[in-house]
C-alpha positions in Angstrom: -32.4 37.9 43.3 -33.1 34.6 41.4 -34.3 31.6 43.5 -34.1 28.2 41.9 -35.6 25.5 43.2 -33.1 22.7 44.2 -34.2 19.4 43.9 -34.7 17.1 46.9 -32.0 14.9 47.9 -32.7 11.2 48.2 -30.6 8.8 50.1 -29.2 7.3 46.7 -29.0 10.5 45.3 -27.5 13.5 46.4 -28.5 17.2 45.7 -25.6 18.1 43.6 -25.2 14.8 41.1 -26.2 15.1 37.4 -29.4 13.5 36.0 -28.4 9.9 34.8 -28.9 9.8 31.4 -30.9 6.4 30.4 -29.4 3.8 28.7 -30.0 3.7 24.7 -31.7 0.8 24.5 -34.4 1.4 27.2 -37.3 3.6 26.5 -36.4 6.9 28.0 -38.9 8.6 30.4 -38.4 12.1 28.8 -40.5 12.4 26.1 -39.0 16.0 24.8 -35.7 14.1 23.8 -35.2 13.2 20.4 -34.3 9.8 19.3 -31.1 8.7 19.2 -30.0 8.0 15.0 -29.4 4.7 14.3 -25.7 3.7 14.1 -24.9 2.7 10.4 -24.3 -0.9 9.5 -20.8 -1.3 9.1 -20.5 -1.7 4.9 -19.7 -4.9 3.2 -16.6 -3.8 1.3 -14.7 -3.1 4.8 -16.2 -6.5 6.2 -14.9 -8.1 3.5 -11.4 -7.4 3.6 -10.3 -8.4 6.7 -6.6 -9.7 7.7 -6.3 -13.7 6.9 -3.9 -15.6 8.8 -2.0 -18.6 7.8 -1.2 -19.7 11.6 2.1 -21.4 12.8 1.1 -25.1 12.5 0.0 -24.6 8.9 2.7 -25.4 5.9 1.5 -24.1 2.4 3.2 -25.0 -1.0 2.2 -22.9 -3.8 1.7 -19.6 -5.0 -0.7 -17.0 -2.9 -1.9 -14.0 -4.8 -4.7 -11.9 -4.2 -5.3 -8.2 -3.2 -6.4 -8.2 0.7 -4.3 -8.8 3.8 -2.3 -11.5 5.2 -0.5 -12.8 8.1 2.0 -15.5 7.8 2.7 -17.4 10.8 3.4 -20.8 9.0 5.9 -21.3 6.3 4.7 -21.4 2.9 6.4 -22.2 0.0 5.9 -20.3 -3.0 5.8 -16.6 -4.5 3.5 -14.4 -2.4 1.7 -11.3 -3.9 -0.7 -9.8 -1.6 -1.5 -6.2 -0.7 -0.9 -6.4 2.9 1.5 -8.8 4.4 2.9 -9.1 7.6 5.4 -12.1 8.3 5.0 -13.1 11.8 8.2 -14.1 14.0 7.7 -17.7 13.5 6.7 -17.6 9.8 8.4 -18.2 7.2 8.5 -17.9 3.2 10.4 -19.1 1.0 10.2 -17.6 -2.4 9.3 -14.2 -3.8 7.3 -11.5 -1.7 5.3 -8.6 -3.5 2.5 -6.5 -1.3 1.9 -2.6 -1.4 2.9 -2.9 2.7 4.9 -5.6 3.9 6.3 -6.0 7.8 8.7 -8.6 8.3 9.1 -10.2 11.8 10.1 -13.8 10.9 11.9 -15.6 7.6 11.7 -14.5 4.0 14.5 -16.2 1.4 13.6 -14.5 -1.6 13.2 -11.4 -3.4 10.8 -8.9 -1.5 9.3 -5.9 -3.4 6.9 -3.3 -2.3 6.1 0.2 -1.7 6.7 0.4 2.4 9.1 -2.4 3.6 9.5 -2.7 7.2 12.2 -5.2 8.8 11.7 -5.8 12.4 14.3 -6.9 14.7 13.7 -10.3 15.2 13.9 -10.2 11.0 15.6 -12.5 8.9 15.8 -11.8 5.0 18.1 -13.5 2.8 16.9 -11.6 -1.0 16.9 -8.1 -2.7 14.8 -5.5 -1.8 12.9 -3.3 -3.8 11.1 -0.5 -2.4 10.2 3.1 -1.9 10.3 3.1 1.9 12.4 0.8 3.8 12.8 0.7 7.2 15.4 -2.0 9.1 15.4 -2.0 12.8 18.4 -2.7 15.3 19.5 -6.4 15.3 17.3 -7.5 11.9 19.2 -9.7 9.8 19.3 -8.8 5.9 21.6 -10.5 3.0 21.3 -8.8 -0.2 20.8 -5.9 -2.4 18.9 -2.9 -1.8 17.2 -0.9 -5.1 15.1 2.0 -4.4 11.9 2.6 -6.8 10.4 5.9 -7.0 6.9 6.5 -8.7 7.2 8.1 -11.6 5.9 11.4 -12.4 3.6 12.3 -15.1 5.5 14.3 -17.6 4.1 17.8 -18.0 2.3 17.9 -21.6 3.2 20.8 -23.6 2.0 21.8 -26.3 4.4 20.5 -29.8 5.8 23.3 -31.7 4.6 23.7 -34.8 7.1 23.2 -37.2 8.1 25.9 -39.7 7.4 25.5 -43.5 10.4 24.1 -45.2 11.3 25.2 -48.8 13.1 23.2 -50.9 16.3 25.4 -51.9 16.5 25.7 -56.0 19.1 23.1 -57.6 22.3 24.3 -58.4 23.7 23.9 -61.8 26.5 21.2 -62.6 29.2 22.2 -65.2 29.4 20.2 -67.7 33.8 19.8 -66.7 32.9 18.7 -63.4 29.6 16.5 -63.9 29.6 12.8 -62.0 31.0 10.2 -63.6 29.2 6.9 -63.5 32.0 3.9 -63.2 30.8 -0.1 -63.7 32.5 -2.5 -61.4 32.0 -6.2 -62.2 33.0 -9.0 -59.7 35.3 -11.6 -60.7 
């Protein structure tokens, strides 16, 4: 009933293979295709904040602060407030840790605060921790306290009563037989 025409099969391609599509960046034979749309440019904020990496043969002394991502393969030390950091196993702080995410693979002696903790089994910690989420793994070493932090909620706002009117009650007569007495004392 319907007869389609088959196209001819070539030695390099058979009868039944797909059309190759053409590559994107060669100008394509078929007119009736649309352009493909240009791939946005990846945007500086995301470039920007990449992970930095303090690597194994490095020693730091000295504070690092700062709000984008770190690796620690080297030992530093110093306080270390970051919003990413991830200890690797052979680095090594010594001093406090504070970062939104931390993962600990290697040696922290210090305090560690932060909203998800994560000790990993080759871990060594020797310090409190303070967080929201902690997870320890089989076999990771940890000396110290553990406090638990919750964000706090907003407190609902409700509307203050208004307060009632208060009248001042009418002043009840003293008789005159039971009237205050006023005594002097003097100091000797």
């Amino acid at each position: 009933m319907f007869n389609k025409a088959k196209p001819a099969a070539t030695p390099d391609r058979p009868s039944n293979a797909l059309p190759i599509p053409p590559l994107p960046d060669l100008p394509s034979s078929n007119a009736a295709r649309p352009p493909a749309p240009p791939t946005p440019a990846p945007s500086p904020v995301a470039s920007s904040r990449g992970l930095s990496t303090l690597s194994s043969d490095l020693q730091f002394e000295g504070h690092v602060t700062g709000a984008g991502d770190l690796q620690v393969d080297g030992a530093v030390k110093g306080d270390v407030r970051v919003g990413r950091l991830i200890v690797g196993e052979t680095g090594a702080i010594e001093g406090n840790v504070t970062a939104d995410y931390l993962e600990v693979r290697g040696r922290v002696v210090g305090a560690v605060a932060g909203k998800q903790v994560k000790l990993v089994s080759t871990a060594y910690v020797d310090g409190d921790i303070t967080a929201e989420q902690l997870s320890i793994d089989i076999g990771a070493y940890f000396q110290g306290r553990v406090l638990q932090s919750r964000r706090e909620a907003p407190a609902p706002v409700a509307p203050a009563p208004r307060p009632a009117p208060v009248e001042s009650p009418a002043p009840i007569p003293i008789p005159a037989a039971e009237a205050p007495q006023t005594i002097e004392m003097k100091t000797v």
